[in-house]
C-alpha positions in Angstrom: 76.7 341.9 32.3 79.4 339.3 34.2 81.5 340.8 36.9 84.6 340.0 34.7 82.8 342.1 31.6 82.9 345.2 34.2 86.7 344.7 35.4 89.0 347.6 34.6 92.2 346.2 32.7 96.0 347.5 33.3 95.9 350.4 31.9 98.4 349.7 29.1 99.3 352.7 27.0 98.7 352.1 23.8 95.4 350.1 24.6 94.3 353.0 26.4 95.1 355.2 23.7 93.4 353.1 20.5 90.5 351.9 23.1 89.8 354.9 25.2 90.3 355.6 28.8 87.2 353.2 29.3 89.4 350.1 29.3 87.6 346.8 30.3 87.0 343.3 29.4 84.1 344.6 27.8 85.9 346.9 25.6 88.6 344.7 24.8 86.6 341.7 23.8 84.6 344.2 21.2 87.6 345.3 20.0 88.9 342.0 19.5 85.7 340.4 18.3 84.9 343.2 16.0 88.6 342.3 13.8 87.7 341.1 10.4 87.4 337.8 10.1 90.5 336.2 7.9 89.7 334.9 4.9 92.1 331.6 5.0 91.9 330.6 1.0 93.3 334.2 0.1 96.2 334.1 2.6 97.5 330.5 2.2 97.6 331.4 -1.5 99.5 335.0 -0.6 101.7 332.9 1.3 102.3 330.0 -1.1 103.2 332.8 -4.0 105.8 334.6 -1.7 107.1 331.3 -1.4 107.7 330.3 -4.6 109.8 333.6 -5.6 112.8 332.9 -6.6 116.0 336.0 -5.6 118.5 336.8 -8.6 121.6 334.3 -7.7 123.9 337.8 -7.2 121.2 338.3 -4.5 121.7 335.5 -2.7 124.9 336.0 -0.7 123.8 339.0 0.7 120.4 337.0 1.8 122.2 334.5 3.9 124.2 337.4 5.3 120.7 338.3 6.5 119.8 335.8 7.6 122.3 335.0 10.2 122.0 338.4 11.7 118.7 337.8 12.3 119.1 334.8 14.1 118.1 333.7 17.7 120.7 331.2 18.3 118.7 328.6 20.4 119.4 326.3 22.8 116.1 325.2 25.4 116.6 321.5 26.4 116.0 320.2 30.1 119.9 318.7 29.9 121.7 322.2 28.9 124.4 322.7 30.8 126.9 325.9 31.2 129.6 324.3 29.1 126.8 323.9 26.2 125.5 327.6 26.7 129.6 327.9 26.2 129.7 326.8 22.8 126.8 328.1 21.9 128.0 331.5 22.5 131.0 330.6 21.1 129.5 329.5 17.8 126.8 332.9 18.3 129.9 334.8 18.2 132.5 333.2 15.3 129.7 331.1 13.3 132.4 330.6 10.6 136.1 330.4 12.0 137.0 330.1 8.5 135.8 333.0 7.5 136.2 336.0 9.7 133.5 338.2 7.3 130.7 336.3 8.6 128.1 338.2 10.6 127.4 337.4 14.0 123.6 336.4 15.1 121.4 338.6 17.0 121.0 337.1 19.7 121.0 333.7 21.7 118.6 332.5 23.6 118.5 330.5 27.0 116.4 329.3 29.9 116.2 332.0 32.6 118.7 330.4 34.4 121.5 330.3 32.3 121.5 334.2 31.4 124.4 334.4 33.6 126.7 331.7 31.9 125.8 333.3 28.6 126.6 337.2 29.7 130.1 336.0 31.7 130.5 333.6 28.2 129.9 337.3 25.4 132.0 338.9 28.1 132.7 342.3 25.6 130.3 341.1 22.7 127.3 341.3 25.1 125.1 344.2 23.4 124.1 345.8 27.5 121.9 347.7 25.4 123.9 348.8 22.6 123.4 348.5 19.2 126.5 346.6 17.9 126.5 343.1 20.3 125.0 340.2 21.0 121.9 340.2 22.9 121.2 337.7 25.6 117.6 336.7 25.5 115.7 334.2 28.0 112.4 332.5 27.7 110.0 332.8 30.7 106.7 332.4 32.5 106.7 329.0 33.0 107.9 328.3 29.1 106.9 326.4 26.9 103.3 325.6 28.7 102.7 328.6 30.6 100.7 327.1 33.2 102.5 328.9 36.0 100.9 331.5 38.8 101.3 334.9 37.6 103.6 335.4 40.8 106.1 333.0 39.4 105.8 333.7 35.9 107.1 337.7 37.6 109.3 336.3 39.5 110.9 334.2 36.6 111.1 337.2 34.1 112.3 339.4 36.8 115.3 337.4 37.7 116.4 337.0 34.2 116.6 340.8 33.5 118.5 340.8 36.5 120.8 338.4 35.1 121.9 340.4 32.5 119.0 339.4 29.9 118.4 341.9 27.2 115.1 340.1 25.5 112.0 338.4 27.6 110.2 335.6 25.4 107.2 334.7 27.4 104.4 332.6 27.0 100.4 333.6 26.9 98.0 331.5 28.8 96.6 329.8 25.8 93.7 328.0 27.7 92.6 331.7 29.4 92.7 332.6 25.3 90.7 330.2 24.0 88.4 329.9 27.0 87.7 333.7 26.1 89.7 335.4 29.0 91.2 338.2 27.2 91.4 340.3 29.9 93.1 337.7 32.1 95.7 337.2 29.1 96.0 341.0 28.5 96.5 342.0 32.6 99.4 339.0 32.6 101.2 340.6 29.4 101.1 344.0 30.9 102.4 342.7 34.5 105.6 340.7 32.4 106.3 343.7 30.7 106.6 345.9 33.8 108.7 342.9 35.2 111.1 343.5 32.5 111.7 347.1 34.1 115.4 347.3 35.0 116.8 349.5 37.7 117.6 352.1 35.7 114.0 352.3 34.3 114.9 351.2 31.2 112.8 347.3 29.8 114.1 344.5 28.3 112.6 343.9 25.0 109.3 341.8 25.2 108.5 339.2 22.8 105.1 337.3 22.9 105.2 333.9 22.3 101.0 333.2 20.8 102.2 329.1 20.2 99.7 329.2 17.3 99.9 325.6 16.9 97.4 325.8 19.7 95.5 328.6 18.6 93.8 326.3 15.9 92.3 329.4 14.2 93.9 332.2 12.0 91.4 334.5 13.5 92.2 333.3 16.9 96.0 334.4 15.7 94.7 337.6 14.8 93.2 338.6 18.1 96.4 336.7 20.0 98.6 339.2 18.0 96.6 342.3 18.5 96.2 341.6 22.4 99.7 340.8 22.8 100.4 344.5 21.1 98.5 346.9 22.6 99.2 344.7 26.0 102.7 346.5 25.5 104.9 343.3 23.5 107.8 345.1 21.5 107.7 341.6 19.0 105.1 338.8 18.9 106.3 335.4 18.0 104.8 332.4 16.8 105.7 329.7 18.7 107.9 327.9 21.6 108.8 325.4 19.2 107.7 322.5 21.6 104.3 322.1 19.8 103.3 320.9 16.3 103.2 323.2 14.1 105.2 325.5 14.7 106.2 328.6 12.5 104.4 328.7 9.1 104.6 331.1 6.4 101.1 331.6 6.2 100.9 332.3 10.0 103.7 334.5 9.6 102.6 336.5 6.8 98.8 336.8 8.5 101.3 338.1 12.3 102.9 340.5 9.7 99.7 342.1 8.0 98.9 343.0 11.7 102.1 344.9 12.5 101.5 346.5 9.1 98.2 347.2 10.3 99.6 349.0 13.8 102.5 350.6 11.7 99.5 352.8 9.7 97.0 353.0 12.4 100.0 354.4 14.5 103.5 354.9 13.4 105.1 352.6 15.8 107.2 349.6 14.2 106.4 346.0 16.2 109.0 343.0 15.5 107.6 339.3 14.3 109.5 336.3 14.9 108.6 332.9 13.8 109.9 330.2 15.5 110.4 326.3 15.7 110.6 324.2 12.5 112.3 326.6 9.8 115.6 324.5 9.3 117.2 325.4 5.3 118.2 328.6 3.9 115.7 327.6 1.3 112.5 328.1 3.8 114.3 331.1 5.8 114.6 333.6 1.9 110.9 332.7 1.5 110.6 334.8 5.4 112.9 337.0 4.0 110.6 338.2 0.4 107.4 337.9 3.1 108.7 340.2 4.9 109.4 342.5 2.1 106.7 341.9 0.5 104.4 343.2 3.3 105.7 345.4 6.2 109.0 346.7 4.1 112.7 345.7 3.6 113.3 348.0 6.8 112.1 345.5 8.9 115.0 342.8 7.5 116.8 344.2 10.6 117.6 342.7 14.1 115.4 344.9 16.4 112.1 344.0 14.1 113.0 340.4 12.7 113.9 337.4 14.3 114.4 333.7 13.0 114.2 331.6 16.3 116.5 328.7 15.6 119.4 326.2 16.5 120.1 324.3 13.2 119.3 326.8 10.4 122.7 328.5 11.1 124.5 325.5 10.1 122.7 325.5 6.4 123.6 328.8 5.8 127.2 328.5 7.0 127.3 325.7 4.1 125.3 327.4 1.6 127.5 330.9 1.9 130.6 328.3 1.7 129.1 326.5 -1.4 128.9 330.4 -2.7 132.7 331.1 -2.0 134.1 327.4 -3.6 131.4 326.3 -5.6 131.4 323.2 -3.7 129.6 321.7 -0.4 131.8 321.4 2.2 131.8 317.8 4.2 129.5 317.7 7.6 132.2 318.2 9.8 132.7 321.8 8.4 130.0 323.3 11.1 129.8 322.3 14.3 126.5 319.9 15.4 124.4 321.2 17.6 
């Protein structure tokens, strides 16, 4: 037995409590290793039939309405600047100036280092916690690569809770995955998500970004989603949307037969959030009747559901207004991102 086979882990709750107290790299990597392999012809064909359902036309206004309250309004570009976090907010806030009765989005989402131009720009609408706002969420640890020390992957999550961020979408090591290191992956999840402690001893919400494009495997996506729970992550997330592919709805559906799996093994509810490449209303109600379709229409809800995007908003703003008129409106009717 390897010294690293021996090493006691962070002794993550819920690992501790579906592992036992003997938690090790050992024990982990058998736990891992002993999931059942996924049979890849069954679920691209699950996943192709979900997405070739059709909703009832009376269905679809209120699907778009979904839709947008489940976004993460996105903006992660190396020239973002505060006026552009601005009018992010801005559109985050009133997607549809037109019409006052459209929802808000969940959440937007912002390098670390502009939490604080998008708390000062919600001002009132920021959620602090509550149920009825906006939520403020920043990527971190070194996103989208990861390859970061674990000090400064801390200290980045750490200063964006102090900032006023509500959410934490970190990165795994995906070379320490697929070199085997589950233990080294499952110690830096647990150390984020006690970085995300605020003073008050209340966390910001964790969500663990696998970036399954690089995962090459579905049963490599399997283990990725089951370390990343039981490591303590309150959602798992597909991808960065830096790297080729991104979200999938097979992907999506296998991430969501896991939390299903966790929900009967334990009771507890974990979120899923694909991310990077779903543009149309079209492709977002095919997420929707996934999710339905597997885990329950109770997880069609902010705090379990997450579409991580920046231009799908504007295809539902002109879908909902096609609705209302019966007519397209012309391109200037949303604002370009």
């Amino acid at each position: 037995m390897t010294a690293h086979t021996r090493t006691a882990l962070a002794p993550a709750e819920r690992a501790v409590d579906l592992i036992g107290g003997d938690l090790t790299e050992k024990s982990l990597r058998l736990h891992l290793e002993g999931l059942p392999g996924v049979d890849a012809v069954g679920l691209e064909a699950r996943a192709a039939s979900l997405g070739s359902r059709s909703i009832k036309a009376s269905s679809k206004a209120a699907a778009l309405d979904t839709i947008i309250r489940l976004i993460d309004l996105t903006t992660l570009e190396g020239a973002d600047t505060p006026g552009k976090v601005r009018s992010l907010v801005a559109k985050a806030m009133t997607p549809d100036a037109g019409d006052p009765a459209t929802p808000r989005v969940a959440a937007v989402c912002v390098y670390g280092d502009m939490v604080g131009d998008a708390v000062a720009a919600l001002g009132s609408a920021h959620s602090a916690g509550r149920d009825d706002g906006i939520n403020v969420a920043a990527v971190a640890t070194a996103f989208p690569s990861g390859r970061a020390s674990l000090a400064v992957k801390l200290a980045d999550t750490a200063e964006a809770v102090a900032a006023g961020a509500d959410e934490i979408d970190m990165v795994i090591d995906r070379g320490a995955f697929l070199a085997g290191r589950y233990g080294l992956v499952f110690d830096q999840i647990v150390a984020v998500k006690e970085a995300c402690r605020r003073d008050d001893g209340s966390f910001a919400h964790l969500k663990v970004i696998l970036e399954t494009g690089e995962l090459t495997t579905y049963d490599n996506v399997r283990r990725a989603s089951w370390l990343s729970i039981l490591a303590g992550g309150d959602f798992i997330k597909t991808s960065t949307g830096k790297v080729a592919p991104a979200a999938t709805l097979p992907v999506t559906l296998l991430m969501l037969q896991v939390v299903a799996d966790w929900h009967r093994l334990t009771g507890e509810k974990i979120g899923v959030k694909p991310a990077g490449g779903i543009r149309t209303s079209k492709d977002a109600i095919k997420y929707l009747v996934t999710v339905a379709e597997t885990v329950g229409e109770e997880w069609l809800e902010p705090h379990l559901f997450r579409f991580g995007a920046s231009s799908l908003l504007n295809d539902v703003l002109l879908q909902r207004q096609k609705l209302s008129t019966g007519r397209y409106s012309g391109s200037d009717y949303v604002t370009m991102d």
